[in-house]
C-alpha positions as CSV (number, residue, x, y, z in Angstrom):
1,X,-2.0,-6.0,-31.9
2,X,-5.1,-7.6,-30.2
3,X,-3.2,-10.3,-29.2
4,X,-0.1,-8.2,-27.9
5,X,-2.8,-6.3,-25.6
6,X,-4.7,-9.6,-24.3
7,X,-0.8,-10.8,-23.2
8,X,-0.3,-7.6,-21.6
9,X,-3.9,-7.2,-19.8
10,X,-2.6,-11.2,-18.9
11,X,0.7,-10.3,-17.4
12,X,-0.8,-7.0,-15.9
13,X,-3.5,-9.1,-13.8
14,X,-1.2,-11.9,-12.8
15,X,1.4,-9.1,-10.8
16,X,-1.5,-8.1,-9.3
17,X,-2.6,-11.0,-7.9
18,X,1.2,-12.1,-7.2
19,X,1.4,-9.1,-5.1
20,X,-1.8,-9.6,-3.1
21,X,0.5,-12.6,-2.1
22,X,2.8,-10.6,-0.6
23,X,0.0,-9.0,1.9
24,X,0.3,-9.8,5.5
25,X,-2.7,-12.5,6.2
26,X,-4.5,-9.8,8.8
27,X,-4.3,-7.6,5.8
28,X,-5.5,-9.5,3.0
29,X,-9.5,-9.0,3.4
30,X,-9.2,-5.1,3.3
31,X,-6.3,-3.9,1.6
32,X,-7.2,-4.4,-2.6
33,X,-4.1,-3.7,-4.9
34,X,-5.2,-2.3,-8.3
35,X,-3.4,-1.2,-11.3
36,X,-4.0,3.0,-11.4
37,X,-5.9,4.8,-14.6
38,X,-4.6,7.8,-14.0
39,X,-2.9,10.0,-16.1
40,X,0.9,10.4,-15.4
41,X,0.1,8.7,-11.7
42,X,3.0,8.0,-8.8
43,X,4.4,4.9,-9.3
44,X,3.1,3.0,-6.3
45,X,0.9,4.9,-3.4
46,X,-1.9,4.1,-1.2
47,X,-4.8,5.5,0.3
48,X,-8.2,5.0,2.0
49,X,-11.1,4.6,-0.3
50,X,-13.5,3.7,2.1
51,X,-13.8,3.4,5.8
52,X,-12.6,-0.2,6.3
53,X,-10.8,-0.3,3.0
54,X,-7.5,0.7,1.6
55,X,-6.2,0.6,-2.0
56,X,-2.7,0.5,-2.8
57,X,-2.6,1.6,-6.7
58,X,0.1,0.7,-8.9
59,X,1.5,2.4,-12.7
60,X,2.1,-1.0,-14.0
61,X,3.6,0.9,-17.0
62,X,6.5,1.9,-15.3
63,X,6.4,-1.3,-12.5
64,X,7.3,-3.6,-14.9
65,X,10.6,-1.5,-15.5
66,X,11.8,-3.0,-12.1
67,X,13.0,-6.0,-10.9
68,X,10.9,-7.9,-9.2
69,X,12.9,-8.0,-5.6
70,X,12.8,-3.6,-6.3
71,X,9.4,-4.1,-6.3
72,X,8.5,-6.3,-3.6
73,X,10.1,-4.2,-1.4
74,X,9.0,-0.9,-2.8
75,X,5.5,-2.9,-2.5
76,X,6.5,-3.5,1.5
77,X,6.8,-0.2,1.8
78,X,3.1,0.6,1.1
79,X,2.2,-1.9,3.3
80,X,4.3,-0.8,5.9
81,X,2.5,2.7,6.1
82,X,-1.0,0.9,6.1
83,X,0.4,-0.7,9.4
84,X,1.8,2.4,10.4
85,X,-1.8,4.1,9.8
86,X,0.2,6.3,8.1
87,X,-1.4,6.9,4.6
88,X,-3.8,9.8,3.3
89,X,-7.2,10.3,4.7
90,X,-10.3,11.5,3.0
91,X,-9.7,15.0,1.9
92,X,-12.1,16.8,4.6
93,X,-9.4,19.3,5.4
94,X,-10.0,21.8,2.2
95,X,-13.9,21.6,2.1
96,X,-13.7,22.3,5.5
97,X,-11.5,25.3,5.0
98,X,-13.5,26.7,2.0
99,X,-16.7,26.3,4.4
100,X,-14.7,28.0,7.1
101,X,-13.6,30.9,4.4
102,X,-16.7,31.4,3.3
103,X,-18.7,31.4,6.6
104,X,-16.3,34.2,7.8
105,X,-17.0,36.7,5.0
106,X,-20.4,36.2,5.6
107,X,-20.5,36.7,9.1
108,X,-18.3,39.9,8.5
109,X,-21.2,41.3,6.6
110,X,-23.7,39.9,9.4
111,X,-21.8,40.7,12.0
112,X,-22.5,37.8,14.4
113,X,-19.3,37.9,16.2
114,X,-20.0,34.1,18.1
115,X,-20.9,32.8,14.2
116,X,-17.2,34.2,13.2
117,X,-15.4,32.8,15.7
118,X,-16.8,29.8,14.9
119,X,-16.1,29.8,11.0
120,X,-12.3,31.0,12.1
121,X,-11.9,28.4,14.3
122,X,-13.1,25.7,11.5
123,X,-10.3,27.2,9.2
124,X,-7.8,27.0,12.0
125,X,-8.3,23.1,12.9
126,X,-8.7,22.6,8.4
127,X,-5.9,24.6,7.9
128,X,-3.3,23.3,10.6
129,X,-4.8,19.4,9.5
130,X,-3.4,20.7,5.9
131,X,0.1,21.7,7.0
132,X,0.4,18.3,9.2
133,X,-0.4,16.3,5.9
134,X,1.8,18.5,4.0
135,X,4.9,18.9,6.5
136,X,8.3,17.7,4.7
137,X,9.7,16.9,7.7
138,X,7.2,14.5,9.3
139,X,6.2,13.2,5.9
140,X,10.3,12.2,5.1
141,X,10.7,11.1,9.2
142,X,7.2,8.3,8.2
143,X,8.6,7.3,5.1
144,X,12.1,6.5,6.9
145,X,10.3,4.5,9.8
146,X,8.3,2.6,6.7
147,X,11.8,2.0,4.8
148,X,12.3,0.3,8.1
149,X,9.4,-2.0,8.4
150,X,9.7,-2.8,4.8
151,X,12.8,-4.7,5.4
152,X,11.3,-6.6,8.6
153,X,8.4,-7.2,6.2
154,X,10.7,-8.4,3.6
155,X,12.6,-11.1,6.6
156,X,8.8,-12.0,7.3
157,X,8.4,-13.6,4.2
158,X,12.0,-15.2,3.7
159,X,14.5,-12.6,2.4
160,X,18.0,-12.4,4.3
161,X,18.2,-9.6,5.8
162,X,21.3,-8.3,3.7
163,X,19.2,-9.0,0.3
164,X,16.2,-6.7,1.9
165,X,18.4,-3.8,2.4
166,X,20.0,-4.5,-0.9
167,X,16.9,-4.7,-2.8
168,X,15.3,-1.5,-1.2
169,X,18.3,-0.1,-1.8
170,X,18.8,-0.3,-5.8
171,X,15.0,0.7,-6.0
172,X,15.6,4.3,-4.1
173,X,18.6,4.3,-6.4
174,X,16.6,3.8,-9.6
175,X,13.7,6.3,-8.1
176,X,16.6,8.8,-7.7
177,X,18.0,8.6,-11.0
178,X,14.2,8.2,-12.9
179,X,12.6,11.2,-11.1
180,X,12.8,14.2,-12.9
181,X,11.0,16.1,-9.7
182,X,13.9,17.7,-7.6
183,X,12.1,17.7,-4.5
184,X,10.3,14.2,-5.1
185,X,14.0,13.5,-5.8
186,X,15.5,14.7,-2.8
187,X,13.1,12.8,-0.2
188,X,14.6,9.8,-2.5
189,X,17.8,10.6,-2.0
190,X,17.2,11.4,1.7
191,X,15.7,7.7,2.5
192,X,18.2,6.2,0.3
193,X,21.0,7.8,3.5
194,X,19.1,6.9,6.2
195,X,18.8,3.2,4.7
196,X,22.0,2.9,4.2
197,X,22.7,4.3,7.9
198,X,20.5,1.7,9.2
199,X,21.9,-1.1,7.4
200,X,25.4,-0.1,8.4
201,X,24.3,-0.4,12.1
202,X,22.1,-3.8,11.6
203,X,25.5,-5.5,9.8
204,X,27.1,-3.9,13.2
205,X,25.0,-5.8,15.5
206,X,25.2,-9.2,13.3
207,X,28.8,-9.3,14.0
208,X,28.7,-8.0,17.2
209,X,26.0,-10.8,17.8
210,X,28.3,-13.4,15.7
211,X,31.7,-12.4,18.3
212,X,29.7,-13.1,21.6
213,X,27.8,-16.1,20.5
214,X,31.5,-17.5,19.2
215,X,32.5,-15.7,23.0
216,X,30.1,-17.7,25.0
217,X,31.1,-21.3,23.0
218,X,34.5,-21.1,24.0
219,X,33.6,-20.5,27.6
220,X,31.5,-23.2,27.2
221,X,34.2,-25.4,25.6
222,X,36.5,-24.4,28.2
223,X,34.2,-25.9,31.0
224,X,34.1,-29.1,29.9
């Protein structure tokens, strides 16, 4: 048993460390990729744990349930909403409201009508931060645009670019079917369309490319 742990704990580290690998270069000194201790965590998110320093943290429990093109691409997409400055923020927003709250009860009793103001206008700014961070819309519309960059990501270090849609591709598919959630699953589903939208119109510009290129060699042919 001691042993079978040790291998894991082995195998566990040496993912980690294969996918610090897969970190830009202009990334590598602040971006740390940890395995997560939580209990029943996401399988892969990120988020700022200090001011110059981000964490993306990994359930390597369920990780090593994907192939490993799924996850460097799943992996990619992380990274692309670091670039994207995309990712959570320190959670200021519901302090700040419950400070906000609380100073305007008080100041009802006090009555200090410039003190009130002042405490509603703190929950106004918490509060609408809140429903930005929360938004369906805008959070679906990032992870689409980071879907995106994961693939250029993915050509950056060597894939063809058919492979990186095919590999982010069977990932969203396995999220989709895996997650129990029905709204988690439906932001799946949703980026799972829109990738397969965008790699419709990128294998419309290859050949597209392809017929002019062969266009312009026959002219050129023809010349001579």
């Amino acid at each position: 048993m001691t042993s079978y742990a040790t291998s894991s704990a082995r195998a566990e580290m040496s993912e980690l460390r294969r996918l610090k690998t897969l970190l830009p270069p202009e990334l590598q000194s602040w971006v740390m990729v940890e395995g997560t201790t939580e209990i029943n965590p996401p399988l892969i998110r990120c988020e700022e744990i200090g001011r110059d320093e981000v964490e993306i943290q990994i359930d390597l429990a369920k990780w090593e349930n994907l192939s490993i093109d799924q996850r460097n691409l799943l992996f990619w997409h992380e990274v692309a909403r670091i670039q994207n400055d995309t990712i959570p923020r320190e959670g200021w927003e519901m302090a700040a409201l419950a400070i906000g709250l609380g100073g305007a009860v008080g100041e009802l009793w006090v009555q200090d009508g410039l003190l009130l103001l002042l405490a509603l206008g703190l929950c106004g700014i918490s509060g609408y931060r809140l429903w930005q961070k929360n938004n369906g819309e805008r959070t679906l519309t990032e992870a689409i645009e980071a879907d995106e960059k994961a693939i250029s990501l993915a050509t950056r270090f060597g894939y063809p670019l058919e492979n990186a849609y095919k590999s982010l591709g069977s990932a969203l598919k396995t999220l989709v079917e895996q997650t129990p959630n029905r709204r988690q699953r439906k932001k799946y589903e949703s980026r799972l369309q829109a990738l397969r939208r965008s790699a419709k119109k990128a294998k419309e510009r290859i050949k597209t490319k392809g017929r002019v290129n062969l266009d312009s060699e026959g002219r050129s042919s023809s010349k001579i």
